[in-house]
Predicted model as a PDB file, atoms N, CA, C, CB and O in Angstrom, pLDDT in the B-factor column:
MODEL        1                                                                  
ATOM      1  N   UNK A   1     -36.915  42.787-115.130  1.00 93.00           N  
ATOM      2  CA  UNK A   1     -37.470  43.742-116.078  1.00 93.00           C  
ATOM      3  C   UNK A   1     -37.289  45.172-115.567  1.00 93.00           C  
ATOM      4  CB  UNK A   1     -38.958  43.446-116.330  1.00 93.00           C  
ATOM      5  O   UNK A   1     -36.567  45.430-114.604  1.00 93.00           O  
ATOM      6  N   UNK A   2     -37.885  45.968-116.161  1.00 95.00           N  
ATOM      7  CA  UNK A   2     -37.378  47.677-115.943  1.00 95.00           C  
ATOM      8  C   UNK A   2     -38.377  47.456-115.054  1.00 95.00           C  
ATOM      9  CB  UNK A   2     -37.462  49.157-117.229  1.00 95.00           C  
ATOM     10  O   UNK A   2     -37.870  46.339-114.960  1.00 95.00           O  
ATOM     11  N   UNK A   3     -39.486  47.413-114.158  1.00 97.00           N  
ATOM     12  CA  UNK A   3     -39.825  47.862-113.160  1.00 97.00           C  
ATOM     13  C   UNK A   3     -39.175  47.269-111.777  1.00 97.00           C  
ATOM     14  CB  UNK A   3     -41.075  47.786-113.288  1.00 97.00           C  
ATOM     15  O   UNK A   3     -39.350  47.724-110.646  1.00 97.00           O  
ATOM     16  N   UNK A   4     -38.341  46.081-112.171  1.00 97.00           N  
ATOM     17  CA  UNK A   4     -37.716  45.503-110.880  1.00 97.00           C  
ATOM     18  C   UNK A   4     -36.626  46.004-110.852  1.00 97.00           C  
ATOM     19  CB  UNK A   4     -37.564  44.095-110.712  1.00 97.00           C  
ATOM     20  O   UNK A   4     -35.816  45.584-110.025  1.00 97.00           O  
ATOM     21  N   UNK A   5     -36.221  47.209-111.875  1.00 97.00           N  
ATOM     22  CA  UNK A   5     -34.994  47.377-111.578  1.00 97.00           C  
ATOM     23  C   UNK A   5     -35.053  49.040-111.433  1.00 97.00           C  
ATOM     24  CB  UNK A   5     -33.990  46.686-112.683  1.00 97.00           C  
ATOM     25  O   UNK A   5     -34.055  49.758-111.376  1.00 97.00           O  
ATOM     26  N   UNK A   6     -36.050  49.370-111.399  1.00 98.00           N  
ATOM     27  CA  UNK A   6     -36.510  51.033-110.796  1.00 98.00           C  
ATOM     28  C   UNK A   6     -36.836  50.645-109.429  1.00 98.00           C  
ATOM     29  CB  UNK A   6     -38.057  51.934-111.612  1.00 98.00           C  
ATOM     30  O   UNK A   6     -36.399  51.451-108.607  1.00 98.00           O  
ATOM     31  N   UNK A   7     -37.297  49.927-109.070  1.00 98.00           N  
ATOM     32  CA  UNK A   7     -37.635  49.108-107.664  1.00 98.00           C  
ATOM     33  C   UNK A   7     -36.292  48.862-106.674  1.00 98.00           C  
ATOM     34  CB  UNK A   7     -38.282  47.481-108.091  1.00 98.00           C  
ATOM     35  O   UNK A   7     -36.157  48.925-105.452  1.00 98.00           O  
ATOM     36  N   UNK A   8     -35.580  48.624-107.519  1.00 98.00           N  
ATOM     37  CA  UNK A   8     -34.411  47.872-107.108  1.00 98.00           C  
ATOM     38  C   UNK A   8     -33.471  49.435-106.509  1.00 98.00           C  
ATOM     39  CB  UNK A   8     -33.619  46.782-108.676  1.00 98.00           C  
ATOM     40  O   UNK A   8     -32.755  49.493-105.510  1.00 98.00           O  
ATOM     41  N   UNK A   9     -33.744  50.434-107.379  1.00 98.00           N  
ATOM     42  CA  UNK A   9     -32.981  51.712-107.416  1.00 98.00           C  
ATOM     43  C   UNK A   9     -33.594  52.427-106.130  1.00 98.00           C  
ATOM     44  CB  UNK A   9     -33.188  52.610-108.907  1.00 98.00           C  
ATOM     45  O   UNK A   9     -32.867  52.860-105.236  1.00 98.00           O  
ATOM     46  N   UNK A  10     -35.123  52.529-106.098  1.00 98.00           N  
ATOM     47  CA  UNK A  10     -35.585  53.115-105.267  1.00 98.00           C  
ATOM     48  C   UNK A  10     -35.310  52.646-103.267  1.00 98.00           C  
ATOM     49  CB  UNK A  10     -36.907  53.030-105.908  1.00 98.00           C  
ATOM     50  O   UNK A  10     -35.105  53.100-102.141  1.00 98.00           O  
ATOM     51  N   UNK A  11     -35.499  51.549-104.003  1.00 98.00           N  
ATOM     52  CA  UNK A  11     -34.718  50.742-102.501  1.00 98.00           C  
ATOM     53  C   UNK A  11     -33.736  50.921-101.762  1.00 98.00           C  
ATOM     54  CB  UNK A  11     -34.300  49.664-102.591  1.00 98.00           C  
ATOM     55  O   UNK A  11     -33.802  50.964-100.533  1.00 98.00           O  
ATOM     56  N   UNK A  12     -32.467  51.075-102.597  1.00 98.00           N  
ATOM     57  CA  UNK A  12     -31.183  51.751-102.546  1.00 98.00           C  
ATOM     58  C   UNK A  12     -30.943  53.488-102.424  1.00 98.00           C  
ATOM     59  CB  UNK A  12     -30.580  51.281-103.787  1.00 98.00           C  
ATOM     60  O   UNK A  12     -30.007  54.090-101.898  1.00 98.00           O  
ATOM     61  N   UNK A  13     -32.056  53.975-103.061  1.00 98.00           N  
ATOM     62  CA  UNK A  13     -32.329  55.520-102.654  1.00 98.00           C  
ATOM     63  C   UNK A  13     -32.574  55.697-101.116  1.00 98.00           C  
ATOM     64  CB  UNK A  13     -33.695  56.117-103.446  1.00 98.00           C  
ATOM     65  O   UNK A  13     -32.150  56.527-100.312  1.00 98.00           O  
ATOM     66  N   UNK A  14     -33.431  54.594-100.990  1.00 98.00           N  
ATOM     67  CA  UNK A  14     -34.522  55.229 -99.635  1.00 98.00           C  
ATOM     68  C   UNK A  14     -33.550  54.322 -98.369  1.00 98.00           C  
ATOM     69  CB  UNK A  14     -36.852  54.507 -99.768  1.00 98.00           C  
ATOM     70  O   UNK A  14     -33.743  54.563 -97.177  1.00 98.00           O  
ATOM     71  N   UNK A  15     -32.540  53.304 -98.814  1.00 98.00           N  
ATOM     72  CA  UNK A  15     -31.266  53.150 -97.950  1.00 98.00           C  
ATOM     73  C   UNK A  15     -30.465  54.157 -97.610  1.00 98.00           C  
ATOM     74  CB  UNK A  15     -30.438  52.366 -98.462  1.00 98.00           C  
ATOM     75  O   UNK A  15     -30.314  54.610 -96.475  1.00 98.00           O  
ATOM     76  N   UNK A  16     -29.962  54.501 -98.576  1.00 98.00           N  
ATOM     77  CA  UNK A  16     -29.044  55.680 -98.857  1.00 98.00           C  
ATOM     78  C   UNK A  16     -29.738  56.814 -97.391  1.00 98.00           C  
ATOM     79  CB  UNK A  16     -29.340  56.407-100.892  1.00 98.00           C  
ATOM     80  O   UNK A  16     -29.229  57.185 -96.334  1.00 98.00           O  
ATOM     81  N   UNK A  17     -31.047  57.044 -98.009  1.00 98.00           N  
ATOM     82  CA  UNK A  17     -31.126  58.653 -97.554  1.00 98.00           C  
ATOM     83  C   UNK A  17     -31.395  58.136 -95.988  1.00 98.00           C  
ATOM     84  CB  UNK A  17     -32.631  59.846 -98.418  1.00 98.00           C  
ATOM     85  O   UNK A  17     -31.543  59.004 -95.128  1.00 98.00           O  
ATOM     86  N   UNK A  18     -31.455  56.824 -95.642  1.00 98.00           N  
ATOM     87  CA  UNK A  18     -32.025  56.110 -94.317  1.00 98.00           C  
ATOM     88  C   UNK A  18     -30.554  56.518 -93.686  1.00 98.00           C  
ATOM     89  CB  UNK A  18     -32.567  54.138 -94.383  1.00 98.00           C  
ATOM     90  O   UNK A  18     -30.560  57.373 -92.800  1.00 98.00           O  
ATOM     91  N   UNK A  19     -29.785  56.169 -93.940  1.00 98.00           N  
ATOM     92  CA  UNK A  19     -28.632  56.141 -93.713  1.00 98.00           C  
ATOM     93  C   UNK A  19     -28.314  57.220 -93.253  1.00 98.00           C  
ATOM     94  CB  UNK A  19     -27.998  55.809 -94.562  1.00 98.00           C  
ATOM     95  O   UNK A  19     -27.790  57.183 -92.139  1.00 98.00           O  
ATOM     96  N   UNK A  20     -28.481  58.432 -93.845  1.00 98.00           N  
ATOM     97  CA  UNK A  20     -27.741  59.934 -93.604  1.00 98.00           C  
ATOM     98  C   UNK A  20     -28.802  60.365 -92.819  1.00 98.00           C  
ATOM     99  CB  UNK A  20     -27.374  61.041 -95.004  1.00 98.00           C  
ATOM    100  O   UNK A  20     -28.538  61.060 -91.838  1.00 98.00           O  
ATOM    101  N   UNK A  21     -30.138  60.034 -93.113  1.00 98.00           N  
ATOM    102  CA  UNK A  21     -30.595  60.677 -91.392  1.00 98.00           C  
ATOM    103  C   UNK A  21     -30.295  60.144 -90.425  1.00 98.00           C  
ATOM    104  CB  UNK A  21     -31.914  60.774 -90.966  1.00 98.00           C  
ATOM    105  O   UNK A  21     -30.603  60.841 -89.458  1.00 98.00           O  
ATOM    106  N   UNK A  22     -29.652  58.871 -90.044  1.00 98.00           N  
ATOM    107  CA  UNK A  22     -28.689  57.723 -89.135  1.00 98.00           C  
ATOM    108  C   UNK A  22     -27.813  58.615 -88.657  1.00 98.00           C  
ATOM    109  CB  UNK A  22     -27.822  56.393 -89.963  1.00 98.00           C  
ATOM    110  O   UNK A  22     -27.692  58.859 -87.456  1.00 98.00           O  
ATOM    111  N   UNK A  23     -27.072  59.217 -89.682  1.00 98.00           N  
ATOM    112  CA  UNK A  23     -25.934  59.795 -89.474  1.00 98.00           C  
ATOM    113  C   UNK A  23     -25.985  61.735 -88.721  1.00 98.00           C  
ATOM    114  CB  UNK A  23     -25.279  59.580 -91.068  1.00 98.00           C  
ATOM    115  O   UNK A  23     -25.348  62.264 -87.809  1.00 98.00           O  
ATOM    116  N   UNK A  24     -26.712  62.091 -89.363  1.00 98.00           N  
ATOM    117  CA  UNK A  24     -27.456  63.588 -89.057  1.00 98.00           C  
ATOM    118  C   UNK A  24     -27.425  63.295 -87.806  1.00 98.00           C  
ATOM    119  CB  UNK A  24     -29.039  64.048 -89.659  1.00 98.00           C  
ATOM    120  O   UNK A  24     -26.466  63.584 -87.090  1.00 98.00           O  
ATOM    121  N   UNK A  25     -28.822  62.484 -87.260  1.00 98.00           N  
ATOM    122  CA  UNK A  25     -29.247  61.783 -86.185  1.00 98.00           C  
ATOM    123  C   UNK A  25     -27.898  61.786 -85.059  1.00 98.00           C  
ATOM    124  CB  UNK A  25     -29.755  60.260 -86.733  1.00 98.00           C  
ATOM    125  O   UNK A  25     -27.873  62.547 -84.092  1.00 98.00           O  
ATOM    126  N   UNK A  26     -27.026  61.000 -85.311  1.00 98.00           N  
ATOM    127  CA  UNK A  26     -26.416  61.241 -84.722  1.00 98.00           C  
ATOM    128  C   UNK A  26     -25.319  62.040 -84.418  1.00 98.00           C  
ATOM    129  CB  UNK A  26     -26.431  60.678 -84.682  1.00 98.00           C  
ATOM    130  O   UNK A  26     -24.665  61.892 -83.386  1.00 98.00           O  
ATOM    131  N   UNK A  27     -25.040  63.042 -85.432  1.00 98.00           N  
ATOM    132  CA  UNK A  27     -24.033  64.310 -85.009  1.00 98.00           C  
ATOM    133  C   UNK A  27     -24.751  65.043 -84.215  1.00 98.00           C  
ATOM    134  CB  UNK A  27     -23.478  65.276 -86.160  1.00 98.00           C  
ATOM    135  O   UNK A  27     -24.074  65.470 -83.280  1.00 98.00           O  
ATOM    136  N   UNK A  28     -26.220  65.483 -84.187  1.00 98.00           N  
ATOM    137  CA  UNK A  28     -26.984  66.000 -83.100  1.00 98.00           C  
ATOM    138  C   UNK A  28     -26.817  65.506 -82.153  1.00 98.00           C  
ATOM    139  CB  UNK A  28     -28.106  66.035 -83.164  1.00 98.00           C  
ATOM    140  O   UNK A  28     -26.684  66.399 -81.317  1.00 98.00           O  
ATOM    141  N   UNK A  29     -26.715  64.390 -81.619  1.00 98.00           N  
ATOM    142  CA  UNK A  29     -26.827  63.489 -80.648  1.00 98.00           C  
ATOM    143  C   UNK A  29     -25.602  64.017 -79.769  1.00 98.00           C  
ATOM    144  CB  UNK A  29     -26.793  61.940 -81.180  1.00 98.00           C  
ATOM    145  O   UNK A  29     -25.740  64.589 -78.687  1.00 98.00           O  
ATOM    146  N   UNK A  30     -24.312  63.726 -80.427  1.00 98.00           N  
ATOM    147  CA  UNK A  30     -22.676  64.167 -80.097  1.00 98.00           C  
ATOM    148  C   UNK A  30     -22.461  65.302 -80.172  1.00 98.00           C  
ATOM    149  CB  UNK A  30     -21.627  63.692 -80.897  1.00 98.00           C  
ATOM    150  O   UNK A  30     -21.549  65.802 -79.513  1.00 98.00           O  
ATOM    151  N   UNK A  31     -23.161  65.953 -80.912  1.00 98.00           N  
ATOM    152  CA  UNK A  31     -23.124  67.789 -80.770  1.00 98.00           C  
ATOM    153  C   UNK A  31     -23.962  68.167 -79.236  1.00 98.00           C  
ATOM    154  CB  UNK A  31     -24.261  68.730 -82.425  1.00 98.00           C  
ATOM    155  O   UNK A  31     -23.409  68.960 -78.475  1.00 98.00           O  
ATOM    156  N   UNK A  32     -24.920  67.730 -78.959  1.00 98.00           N  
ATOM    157  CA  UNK A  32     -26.132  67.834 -77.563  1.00 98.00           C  
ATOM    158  C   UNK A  32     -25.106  67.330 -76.649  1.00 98.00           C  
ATOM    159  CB  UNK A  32     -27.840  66.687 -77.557  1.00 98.00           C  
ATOM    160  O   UNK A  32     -25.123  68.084 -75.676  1.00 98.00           O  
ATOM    161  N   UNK A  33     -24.323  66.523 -76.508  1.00 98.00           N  
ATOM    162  CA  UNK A  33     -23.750  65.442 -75.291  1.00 98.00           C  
ATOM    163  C   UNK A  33     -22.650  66.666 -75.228  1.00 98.00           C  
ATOM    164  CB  UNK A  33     -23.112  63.406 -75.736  1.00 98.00           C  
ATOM    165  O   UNK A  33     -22.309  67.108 -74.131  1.00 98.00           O  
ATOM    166  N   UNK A  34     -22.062  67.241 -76.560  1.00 98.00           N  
ATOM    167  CA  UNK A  34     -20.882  68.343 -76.186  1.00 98.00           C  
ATOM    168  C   UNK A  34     -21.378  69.101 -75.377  1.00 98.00           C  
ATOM    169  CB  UNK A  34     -20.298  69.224 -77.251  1.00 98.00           C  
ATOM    170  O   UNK A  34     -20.780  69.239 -74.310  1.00 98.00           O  
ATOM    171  N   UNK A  35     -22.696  69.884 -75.618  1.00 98.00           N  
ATOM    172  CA  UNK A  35     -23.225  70.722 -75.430  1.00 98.00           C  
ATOM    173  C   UNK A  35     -23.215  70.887 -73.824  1.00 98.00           C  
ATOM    174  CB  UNK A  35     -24.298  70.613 -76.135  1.00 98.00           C  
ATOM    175  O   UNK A  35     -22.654  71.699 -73.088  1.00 98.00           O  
ATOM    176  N   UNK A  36     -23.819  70.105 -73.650  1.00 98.00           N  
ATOM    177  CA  UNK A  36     -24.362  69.000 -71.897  1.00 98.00           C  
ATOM    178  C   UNK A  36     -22.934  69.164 -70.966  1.00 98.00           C  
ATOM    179  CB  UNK A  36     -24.676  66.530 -72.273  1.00 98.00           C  
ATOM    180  O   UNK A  36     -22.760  69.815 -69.936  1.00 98.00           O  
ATOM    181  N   UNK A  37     -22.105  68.420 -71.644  1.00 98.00           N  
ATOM    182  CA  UNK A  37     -20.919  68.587 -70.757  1.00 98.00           C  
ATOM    183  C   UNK A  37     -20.371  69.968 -70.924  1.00 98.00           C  
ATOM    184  CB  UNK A  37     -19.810  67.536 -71.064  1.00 98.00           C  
ATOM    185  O   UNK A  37     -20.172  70.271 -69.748  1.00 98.00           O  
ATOM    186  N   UNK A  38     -19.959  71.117 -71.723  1.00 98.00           N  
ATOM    187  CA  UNK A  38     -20.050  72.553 -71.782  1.00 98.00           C  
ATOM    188  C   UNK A  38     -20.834  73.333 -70.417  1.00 98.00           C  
ATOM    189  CB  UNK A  38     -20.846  72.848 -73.169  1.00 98.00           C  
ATOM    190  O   UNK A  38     -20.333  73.862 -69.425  1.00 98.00           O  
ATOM    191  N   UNK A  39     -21.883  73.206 -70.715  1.00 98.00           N  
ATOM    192  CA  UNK A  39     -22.945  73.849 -69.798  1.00 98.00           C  
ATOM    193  C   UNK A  39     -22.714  73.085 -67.892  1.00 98.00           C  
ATOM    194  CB  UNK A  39     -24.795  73.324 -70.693  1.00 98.00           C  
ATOM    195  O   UNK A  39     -22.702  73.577 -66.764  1.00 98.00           O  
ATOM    196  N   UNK A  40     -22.575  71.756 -68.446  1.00 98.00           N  
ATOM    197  CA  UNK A  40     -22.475  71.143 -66.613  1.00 98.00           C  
ATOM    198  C   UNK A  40     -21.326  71.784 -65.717  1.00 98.00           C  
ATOM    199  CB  UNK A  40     -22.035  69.272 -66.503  1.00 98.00           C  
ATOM    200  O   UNK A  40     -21.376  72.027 -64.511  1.00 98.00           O  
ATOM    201  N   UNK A  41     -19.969  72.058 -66.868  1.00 98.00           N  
ATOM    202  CA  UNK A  41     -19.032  72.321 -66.394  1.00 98.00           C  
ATOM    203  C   UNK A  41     -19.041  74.071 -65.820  1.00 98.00           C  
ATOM    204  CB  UNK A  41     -18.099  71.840 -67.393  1.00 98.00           C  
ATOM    205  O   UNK A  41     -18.451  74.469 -64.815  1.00 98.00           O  
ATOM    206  N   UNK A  42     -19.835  74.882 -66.719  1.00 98.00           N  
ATOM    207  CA  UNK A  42     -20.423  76.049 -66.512  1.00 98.00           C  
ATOM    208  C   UNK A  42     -21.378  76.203 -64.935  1.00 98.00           C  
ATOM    209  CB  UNK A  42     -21.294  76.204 -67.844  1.00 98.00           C  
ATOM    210  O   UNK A  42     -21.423  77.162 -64.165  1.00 98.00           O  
ATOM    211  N   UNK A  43     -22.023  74.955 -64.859  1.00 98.00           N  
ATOM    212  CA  UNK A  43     -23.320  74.938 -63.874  1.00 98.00           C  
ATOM    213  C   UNK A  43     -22.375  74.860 -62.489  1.00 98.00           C  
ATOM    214  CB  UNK A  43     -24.600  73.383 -64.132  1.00 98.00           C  
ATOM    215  O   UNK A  43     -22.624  75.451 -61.439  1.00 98.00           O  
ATOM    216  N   UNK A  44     -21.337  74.066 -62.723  1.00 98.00           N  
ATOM    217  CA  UNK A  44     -20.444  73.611 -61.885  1.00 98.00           C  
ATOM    218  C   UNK A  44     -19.290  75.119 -60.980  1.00 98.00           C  
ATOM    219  CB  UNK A  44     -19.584  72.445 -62.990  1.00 98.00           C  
ATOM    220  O   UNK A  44     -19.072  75.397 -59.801  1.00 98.00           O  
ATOM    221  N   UNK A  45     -18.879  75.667 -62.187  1.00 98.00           N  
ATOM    222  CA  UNK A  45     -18.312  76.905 -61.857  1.00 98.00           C  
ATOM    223  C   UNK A  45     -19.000  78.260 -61.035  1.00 98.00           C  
ATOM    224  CB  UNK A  45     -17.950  77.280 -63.059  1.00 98.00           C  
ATOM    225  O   UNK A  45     -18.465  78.853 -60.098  1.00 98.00           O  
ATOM    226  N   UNK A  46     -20.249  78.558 -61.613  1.00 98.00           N  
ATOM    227  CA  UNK A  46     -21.307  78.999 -61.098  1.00 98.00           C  
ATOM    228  C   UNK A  46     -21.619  78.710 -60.341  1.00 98.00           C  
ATOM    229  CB  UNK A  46     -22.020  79.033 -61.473  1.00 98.00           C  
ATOM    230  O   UNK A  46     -22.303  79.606 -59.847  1.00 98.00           O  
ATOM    231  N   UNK A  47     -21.587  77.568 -59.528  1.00 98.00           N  
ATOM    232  CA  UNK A  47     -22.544  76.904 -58.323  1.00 98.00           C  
ATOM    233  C   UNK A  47     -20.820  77.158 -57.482  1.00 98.00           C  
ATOM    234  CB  UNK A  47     -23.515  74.710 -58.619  1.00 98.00           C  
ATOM    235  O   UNK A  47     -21.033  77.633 -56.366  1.00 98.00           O  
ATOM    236  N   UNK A  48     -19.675  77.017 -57.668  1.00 98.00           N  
ATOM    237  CA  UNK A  48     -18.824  77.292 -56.470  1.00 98.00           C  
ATOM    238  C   UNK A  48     -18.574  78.403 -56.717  1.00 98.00           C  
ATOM    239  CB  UNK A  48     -17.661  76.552 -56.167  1.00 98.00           C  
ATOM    240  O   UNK A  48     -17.735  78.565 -55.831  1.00 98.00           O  
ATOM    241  N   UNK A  49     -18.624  79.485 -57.294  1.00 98.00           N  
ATOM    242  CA  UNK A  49     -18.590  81.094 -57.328  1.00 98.00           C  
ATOM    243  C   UNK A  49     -19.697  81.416 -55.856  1.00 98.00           C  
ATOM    244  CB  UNK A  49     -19.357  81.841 -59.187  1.00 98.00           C  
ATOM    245  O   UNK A  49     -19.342  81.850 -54.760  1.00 98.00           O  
ATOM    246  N   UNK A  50     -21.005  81.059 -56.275  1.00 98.00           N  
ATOM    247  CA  UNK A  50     -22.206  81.243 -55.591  1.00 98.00           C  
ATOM    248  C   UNK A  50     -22.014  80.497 -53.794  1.00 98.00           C  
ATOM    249  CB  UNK A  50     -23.483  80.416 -56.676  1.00 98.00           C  
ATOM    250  O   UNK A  50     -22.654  80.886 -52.817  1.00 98.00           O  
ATOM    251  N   UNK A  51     -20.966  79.379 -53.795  1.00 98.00           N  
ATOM    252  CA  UNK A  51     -20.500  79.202 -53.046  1.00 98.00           C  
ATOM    253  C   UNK A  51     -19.583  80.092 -51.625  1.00 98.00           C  
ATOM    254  CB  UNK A  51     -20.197  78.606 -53.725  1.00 98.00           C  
ATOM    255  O   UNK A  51     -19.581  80.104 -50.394  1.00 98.00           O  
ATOM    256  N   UNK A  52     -18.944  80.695 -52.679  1.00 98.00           N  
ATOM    257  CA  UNK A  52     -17.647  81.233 -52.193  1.00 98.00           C  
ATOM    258  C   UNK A  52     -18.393  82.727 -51.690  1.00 98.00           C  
ATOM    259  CB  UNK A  52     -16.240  81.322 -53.551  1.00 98.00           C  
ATOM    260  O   UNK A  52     -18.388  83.106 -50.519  1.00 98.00           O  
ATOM    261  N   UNK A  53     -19.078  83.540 -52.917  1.00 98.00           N  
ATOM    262  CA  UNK A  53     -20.283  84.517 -52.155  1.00 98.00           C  
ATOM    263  C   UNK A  53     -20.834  84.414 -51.080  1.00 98.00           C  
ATOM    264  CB  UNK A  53     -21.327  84.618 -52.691  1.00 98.00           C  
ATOM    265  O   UNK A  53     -21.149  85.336 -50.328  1.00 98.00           O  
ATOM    266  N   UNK A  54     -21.023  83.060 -50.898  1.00 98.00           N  
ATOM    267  CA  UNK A  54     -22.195  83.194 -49.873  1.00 98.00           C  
ATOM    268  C   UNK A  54     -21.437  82.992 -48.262  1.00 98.00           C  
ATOM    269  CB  UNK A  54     -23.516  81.827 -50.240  1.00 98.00           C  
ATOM    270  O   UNK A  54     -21.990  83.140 -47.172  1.00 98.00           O  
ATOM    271  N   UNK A  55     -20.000  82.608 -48.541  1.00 98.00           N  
ATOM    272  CA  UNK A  55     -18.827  82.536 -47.311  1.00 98.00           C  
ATOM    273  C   UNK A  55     -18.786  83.727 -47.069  1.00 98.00           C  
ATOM    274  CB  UNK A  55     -17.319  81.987 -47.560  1.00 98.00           C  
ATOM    275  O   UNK A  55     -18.972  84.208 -45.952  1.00 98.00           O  
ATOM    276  N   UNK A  56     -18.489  84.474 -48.286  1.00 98.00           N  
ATOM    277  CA  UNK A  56     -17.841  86.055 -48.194  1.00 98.00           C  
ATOM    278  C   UNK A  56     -18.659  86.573 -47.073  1.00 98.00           C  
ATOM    279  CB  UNK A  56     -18.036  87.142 -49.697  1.00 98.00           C  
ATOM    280  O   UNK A  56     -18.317  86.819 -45.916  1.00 98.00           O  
ATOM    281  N   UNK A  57     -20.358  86.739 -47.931  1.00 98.00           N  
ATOM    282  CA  UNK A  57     -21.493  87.603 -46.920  1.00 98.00           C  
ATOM    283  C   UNK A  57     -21.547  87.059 -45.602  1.00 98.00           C  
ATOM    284  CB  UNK A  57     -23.093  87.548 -47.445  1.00 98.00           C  
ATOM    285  O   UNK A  57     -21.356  87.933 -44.756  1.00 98.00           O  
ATOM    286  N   UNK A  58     -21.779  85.697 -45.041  1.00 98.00           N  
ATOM    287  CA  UNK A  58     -21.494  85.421 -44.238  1.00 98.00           C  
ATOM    288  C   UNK A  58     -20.293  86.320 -43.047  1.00 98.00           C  
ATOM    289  CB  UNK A  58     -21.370  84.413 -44.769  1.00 98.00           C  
ATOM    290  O   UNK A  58     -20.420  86.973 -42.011  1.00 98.00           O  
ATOM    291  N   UNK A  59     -19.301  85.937 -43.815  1.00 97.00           N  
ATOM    292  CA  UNK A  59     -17.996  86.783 -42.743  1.00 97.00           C  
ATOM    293  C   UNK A  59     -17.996  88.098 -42.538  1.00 97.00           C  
ATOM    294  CB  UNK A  59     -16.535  86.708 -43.246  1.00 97.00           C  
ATOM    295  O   UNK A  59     -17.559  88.612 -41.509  1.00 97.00           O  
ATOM    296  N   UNK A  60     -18.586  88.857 -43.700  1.00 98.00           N  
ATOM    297  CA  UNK A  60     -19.093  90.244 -43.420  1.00 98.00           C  
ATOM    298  C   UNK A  60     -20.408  90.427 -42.683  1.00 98.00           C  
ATOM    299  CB  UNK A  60     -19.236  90.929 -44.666  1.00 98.00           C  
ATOM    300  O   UNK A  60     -20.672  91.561 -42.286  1.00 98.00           O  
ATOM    301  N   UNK A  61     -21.247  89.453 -42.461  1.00 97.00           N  
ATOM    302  CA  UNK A  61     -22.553  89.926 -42.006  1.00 97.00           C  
ATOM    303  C   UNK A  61     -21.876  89.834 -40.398  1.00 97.00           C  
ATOM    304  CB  UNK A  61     -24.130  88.841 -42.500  1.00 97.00           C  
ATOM    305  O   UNK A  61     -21.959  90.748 -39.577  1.00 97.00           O  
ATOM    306  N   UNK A  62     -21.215  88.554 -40.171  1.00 97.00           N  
ATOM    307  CA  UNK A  62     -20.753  88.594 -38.616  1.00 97.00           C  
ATOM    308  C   UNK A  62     -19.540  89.964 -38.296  1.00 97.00           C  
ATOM    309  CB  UNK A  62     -19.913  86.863 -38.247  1.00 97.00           C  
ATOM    310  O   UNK A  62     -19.541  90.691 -37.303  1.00 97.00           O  
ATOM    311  N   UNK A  63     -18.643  90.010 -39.379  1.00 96.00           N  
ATOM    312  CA  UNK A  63     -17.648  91.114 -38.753  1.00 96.00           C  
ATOM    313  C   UNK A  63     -18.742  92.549 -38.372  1.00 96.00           C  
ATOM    314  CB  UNK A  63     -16.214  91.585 -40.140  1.00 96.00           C  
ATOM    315  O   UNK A  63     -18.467  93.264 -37.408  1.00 96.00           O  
ATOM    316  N   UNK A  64     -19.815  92.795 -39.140  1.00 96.00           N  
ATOM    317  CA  UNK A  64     -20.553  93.600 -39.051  1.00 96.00           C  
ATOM    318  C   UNK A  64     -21.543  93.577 -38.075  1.00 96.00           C  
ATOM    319  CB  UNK A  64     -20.897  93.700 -40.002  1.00 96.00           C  
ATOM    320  O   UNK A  64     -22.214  94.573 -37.801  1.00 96.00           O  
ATOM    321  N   UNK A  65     -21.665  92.546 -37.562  1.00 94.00           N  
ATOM    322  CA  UNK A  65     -22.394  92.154 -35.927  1.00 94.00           C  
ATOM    323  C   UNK A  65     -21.564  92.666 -34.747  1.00 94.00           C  
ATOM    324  CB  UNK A  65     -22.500  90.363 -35.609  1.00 94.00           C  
ATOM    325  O   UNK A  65     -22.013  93.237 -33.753  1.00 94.00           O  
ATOM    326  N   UNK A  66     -20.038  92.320 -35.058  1.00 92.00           N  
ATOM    327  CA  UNK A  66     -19.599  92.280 -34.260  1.00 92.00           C  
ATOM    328  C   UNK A  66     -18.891  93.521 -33.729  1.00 92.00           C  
ATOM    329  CB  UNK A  66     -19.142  91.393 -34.428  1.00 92.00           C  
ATOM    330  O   UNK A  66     -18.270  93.518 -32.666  1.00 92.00           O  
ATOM    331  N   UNK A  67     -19.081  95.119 -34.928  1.00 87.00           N  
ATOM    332  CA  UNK A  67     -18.758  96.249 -34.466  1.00 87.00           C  
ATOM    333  C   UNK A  67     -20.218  97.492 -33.710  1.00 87.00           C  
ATOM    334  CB  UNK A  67     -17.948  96.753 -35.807  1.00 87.00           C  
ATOM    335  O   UNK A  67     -19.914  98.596 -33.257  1.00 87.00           O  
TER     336      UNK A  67                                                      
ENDMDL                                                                          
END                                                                             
């Protein structure tokens, strides 16, 4: 009858829209994981810059001891 079949529609609505927040859901998910690896690779560059600084001062703090 017409209410089992507004029933029937709504069911399939509230699939539907289940679905695309599934999907939303997960382009955030794969957009964040881009994100993550972006930034690590950043954290990564930064951390041997900060590296290489801290050789530099080093060799200047001793050449500077040593005059």
């Amino acid at each position: 009858d017409e209410r089992e079949l507004k029933r029937q529609k709504r069911k399939q609505s509230n699939r539907e829209s289940a679905r695309r927040s599934r999907l939303h859901k997960q382009a955030e998910c794969d957009e964040l994981a881009q994100r993550e690896d972006v930034l690590n690779g950043e954290n990564a560059s930064l951390r041997a810059e900060i590296n290489k600084l801290k050789s530099q001062y080093e060799e200047l703090l001793a050449e500077n001891s040593s005059l």
